[in-house]
DOVEXSE-225791 format. One record per atom (N, C-alpha, C): x, y, z; atom name; residue in three letters; residue number from 1. Coordinates in Angstrom, 3 decimals. Atoms other than C-alpha are relative to their C-alpha. Last residue first. Layout:
NODE; u; v; w; atomo; residuo; num
NODE; X; Y; Z; CA; ala; NUM
...
***
This chain:
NODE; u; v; w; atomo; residuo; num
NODE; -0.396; -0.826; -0.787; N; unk; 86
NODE; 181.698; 56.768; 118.825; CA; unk; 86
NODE; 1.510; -0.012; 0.433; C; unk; 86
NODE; -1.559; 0.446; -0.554; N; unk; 85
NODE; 180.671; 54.612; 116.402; CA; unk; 85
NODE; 0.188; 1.022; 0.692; C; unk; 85
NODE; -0.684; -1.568; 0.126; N; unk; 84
NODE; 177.094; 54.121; 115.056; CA; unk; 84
NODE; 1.334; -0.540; 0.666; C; unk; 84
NODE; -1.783; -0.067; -0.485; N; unk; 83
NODE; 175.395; 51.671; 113.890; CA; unk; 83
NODE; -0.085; 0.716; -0.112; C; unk; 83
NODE; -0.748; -1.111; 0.018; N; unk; 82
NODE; 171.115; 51.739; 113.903; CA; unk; 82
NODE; 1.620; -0.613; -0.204; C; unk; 82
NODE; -0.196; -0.626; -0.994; N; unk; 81
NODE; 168.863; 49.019; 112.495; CA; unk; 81
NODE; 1.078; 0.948; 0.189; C; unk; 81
NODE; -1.361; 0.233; -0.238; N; unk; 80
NODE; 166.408; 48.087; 110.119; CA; unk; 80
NODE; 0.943; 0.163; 1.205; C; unk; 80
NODE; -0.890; 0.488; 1.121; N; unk; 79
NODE; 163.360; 47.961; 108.910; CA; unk; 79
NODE; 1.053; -0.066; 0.097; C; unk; 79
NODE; -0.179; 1.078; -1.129; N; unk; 78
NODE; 161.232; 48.738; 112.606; CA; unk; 78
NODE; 0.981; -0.819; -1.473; C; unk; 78
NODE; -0.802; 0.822; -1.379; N; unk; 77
NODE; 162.012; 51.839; 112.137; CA; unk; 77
NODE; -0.384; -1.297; 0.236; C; unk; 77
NODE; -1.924; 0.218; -0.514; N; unk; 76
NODE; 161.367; 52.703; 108.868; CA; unk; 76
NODE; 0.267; -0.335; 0.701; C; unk; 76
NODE; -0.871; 1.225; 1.325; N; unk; 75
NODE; 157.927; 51.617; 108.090; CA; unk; 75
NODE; 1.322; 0.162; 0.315; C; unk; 75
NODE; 1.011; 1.258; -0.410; N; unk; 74
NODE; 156.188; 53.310; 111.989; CA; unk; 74
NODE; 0.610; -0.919; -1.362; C; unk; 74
NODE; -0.977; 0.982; -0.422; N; unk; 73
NODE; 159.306; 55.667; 111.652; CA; unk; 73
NODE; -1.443; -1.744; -0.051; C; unk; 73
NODE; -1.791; 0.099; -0.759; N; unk; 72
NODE; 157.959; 57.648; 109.044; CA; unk; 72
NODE; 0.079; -1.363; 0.436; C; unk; 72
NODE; 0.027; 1.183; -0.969; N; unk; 71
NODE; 153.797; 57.817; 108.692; CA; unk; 71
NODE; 1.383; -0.505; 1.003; C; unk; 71
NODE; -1.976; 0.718; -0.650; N; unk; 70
NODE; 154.381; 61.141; 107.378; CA; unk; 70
NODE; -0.292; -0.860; 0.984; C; unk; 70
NODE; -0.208; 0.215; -0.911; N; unk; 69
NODE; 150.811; 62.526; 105.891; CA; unk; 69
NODE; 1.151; -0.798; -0.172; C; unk; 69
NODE; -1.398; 0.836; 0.174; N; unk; 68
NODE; 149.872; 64.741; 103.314; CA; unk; 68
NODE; 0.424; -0.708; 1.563; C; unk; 68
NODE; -0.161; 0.216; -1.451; N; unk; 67
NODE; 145.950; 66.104; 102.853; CA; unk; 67
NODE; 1.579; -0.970; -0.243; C; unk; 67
NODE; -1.201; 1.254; 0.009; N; unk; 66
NODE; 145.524; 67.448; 99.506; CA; unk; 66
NODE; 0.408; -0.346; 1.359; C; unk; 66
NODE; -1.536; 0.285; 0.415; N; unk; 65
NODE; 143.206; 70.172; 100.100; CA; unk; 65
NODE; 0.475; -1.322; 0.077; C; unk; 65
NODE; -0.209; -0.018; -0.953; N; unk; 64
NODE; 139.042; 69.996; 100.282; CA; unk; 64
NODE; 1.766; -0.216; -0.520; C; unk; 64
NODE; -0.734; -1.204; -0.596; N; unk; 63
NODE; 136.835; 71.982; 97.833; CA; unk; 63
NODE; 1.303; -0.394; 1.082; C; unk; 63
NODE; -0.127; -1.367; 0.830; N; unk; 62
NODE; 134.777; 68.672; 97.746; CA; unk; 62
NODE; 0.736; 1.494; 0.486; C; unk; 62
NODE; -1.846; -1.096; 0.378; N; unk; 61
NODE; 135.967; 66.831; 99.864; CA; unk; 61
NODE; -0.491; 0.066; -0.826; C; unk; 61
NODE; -0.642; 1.028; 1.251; N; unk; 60
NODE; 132.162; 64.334; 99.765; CA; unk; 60
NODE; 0.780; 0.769; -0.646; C; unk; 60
NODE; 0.739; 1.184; 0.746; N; unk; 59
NODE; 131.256; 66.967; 102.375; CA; unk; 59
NODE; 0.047; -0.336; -1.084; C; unk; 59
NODE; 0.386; -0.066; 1.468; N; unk; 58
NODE; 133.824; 69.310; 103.288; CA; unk; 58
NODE; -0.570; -1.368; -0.477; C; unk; 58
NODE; -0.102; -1.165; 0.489; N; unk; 57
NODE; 134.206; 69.930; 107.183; CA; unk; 57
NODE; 0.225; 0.305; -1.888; C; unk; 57
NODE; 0.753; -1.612; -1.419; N; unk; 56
NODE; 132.860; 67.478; 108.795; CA; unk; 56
NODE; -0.200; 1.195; -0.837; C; unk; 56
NODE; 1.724; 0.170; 0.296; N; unk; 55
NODE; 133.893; 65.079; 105.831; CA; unk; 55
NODE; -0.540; 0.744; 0.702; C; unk; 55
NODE; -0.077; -0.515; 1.324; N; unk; 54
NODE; 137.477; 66.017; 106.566; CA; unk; 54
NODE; -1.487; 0.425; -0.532; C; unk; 54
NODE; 0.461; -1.788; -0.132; N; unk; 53
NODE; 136.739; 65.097; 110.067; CA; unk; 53
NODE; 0.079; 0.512; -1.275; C; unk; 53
NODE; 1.561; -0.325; -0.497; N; unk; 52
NODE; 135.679; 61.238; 108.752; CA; unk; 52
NODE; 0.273; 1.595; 0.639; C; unk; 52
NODE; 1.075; -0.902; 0.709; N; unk; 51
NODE; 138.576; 61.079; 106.281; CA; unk; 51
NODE; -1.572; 0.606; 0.369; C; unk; 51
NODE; -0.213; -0.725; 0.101; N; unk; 50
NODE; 141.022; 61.058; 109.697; CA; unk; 50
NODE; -1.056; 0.747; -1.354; C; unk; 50
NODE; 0.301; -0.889; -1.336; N; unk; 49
NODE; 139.337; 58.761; 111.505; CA; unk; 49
NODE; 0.303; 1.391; -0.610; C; unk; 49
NODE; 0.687; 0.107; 0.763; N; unk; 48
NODE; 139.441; 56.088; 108.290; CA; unk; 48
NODE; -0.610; 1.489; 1.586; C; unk; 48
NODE; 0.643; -0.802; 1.804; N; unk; 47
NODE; 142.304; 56.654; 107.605; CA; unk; 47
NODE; -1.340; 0.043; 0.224; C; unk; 47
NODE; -0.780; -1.372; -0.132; N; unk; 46
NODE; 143.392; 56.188; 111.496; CA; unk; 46
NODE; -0.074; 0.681; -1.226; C; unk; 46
NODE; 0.827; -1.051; -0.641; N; unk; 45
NODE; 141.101; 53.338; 111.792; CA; unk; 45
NODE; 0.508; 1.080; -0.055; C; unk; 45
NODE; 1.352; 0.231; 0.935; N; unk; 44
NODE; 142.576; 51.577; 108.454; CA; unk; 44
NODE; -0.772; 1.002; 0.604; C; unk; 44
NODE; -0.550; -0.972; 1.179; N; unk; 43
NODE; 146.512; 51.694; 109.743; CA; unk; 43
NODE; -1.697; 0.574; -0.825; C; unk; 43
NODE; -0.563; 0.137; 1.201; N; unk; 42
NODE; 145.750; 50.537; 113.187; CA; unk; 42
NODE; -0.443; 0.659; -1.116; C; unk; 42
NODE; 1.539; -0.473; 1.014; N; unk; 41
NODE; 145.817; 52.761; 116.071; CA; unk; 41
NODE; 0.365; -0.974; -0.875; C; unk; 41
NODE; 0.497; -0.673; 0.780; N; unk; 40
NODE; 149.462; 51.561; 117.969; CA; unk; 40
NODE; -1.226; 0.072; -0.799; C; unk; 40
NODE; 0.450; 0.109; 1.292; N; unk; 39
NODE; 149.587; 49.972; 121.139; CA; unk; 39
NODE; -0.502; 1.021; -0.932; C; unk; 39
NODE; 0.371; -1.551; 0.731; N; unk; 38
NODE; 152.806; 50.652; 123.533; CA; unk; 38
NODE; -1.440; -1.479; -1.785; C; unk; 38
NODE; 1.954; 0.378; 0.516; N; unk; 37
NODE; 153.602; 47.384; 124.678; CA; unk; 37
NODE; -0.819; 1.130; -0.213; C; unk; 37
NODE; 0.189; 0.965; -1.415; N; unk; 36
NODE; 157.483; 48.190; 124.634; CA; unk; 36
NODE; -0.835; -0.595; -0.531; C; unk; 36
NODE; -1.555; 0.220; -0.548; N; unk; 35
NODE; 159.403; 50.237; 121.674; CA; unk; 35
NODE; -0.537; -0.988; 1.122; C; unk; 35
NODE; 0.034; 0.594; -1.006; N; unk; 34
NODE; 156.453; 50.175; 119.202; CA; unk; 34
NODE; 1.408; -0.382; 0.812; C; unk; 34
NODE; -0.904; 1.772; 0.456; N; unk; 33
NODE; 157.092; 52.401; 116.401; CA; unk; 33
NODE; -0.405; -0.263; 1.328; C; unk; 33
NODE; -1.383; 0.011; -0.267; N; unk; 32
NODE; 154.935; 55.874; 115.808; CA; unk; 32
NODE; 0.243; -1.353; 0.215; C; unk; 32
NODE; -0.069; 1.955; -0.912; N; unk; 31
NODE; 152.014; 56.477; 114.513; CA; unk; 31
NODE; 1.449; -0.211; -0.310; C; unk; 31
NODE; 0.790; 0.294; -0.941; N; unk; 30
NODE; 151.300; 60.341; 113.989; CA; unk; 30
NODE; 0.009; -1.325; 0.373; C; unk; 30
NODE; 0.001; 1.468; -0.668; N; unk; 29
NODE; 153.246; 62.084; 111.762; CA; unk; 29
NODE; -0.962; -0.415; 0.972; C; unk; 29
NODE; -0.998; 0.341; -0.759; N; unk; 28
NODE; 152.370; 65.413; 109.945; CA; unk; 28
NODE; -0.020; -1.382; -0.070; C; unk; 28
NODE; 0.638; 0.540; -1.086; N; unk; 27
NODE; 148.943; 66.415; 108.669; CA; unk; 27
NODE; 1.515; -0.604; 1.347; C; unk; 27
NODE; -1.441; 1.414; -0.510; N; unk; 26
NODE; 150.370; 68.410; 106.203; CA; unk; 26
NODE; -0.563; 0.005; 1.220; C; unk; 26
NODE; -0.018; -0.426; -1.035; N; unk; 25
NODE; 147.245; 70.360; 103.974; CA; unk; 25
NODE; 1.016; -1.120; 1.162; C; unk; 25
NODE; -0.768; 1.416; -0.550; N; unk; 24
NODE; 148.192; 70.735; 100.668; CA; unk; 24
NODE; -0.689; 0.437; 1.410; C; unk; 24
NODE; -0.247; 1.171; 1.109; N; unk; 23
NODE; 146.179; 73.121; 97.641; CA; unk; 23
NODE; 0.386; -1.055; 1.273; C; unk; 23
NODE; -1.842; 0.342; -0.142; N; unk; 22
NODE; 145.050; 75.764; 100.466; CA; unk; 22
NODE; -0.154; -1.292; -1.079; C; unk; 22
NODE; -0.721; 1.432; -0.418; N; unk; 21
NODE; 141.876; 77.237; 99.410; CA; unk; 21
NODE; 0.995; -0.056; -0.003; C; unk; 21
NODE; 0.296; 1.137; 0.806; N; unk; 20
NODE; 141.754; 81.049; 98.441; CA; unk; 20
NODE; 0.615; -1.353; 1.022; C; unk; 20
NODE; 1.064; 0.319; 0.791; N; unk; 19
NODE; 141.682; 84.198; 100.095; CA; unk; 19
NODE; -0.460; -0.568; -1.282; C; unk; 19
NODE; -0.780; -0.173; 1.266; N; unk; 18
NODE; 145.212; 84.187; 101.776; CA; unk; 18
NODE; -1.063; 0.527; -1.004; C; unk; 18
NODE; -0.683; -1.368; -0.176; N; unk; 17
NODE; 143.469; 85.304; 105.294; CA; unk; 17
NODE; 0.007; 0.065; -1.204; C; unk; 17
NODE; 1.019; -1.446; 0.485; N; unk; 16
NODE; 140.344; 83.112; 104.603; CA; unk; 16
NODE; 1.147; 0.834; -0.272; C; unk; 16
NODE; 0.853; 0.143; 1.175; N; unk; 15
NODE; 142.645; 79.994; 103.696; CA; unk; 15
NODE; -0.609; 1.187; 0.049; C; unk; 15
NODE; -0.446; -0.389; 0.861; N; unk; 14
NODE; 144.615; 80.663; 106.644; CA; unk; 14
NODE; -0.438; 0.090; -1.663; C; unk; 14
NODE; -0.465; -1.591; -0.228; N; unk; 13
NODE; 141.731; 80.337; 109.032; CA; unk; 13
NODE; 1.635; 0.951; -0.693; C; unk; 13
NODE; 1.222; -0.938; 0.620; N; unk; 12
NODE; 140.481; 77.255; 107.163; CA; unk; 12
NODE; 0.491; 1.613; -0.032; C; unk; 12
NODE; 0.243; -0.246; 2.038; N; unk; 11
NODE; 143.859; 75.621; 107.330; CA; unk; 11
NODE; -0.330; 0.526; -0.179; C; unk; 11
NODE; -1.131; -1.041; 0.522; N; unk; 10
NODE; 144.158; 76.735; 111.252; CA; unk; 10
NODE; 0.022; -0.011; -1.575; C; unk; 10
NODE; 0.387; -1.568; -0.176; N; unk; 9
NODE; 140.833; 74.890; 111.602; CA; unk; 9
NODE; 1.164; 0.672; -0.521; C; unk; 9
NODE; 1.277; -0.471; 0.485; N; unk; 8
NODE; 141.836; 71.605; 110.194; CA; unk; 8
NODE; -0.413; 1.416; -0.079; C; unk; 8
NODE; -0.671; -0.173; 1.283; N; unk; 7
NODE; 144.927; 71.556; 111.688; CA; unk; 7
NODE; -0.825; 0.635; -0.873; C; unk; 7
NODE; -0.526; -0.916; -0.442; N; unk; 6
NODE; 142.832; 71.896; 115.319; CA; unk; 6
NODE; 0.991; 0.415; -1.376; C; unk; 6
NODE; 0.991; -1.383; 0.717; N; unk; 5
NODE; 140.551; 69.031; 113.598; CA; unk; 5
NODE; 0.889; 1.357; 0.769; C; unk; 5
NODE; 0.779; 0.003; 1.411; N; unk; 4
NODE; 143.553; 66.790; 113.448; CA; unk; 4
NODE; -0.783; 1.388; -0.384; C; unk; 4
NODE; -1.209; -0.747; 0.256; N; unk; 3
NODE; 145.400; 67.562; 117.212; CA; unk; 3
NODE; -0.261; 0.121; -1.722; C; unk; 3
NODE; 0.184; -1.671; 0.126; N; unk; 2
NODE; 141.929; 66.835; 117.915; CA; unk; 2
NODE; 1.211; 0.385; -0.335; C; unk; 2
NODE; 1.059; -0.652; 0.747; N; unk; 1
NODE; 141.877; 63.474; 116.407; CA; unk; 1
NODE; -0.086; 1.480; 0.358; C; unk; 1
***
């Protein structure tokens, strides 16, 4: 979550420079694959963690960018597996 609202901010503070809203804002990755006993957030608290700073900072998003996120390896990796050859 703070590596969230720290996105958050830098949006805003490019938003004033450009002086207009940002259309996207890329949240990146953030749940990754289980290689041990590693537990991952599940998929509901982490939507539902992430529309609650949004809401901080634009109540009922209004005005608020396209938020994009890269779940990645958490569907890919555990779908298949590697070869390689050396």
């Amino acid at each position: 979550e703070e590596a969230y609202e720290k996105t958050i901010a830098m949006g805003l503070r490019v938003s004033r420079v450009l002086g207009r809203p940002l259309e996207f804002l890329d949240f990146g990755g953030g749940i990754g694959v289980r290689y041990r006993r590693e537990k991952p957030i599940p998929l509901h608290q982490y939507g539902r963690s992430i529309k609650r700073l949004l809401l901080k900072t634009w109540p009922n998003l209004q005005g608020a960018p396209r938020i994009l996120l890269e779940p990645g390896r958490l569907f890919s990796g555990n779908s298949g597996i590697l070869l390689s050859r050396i």
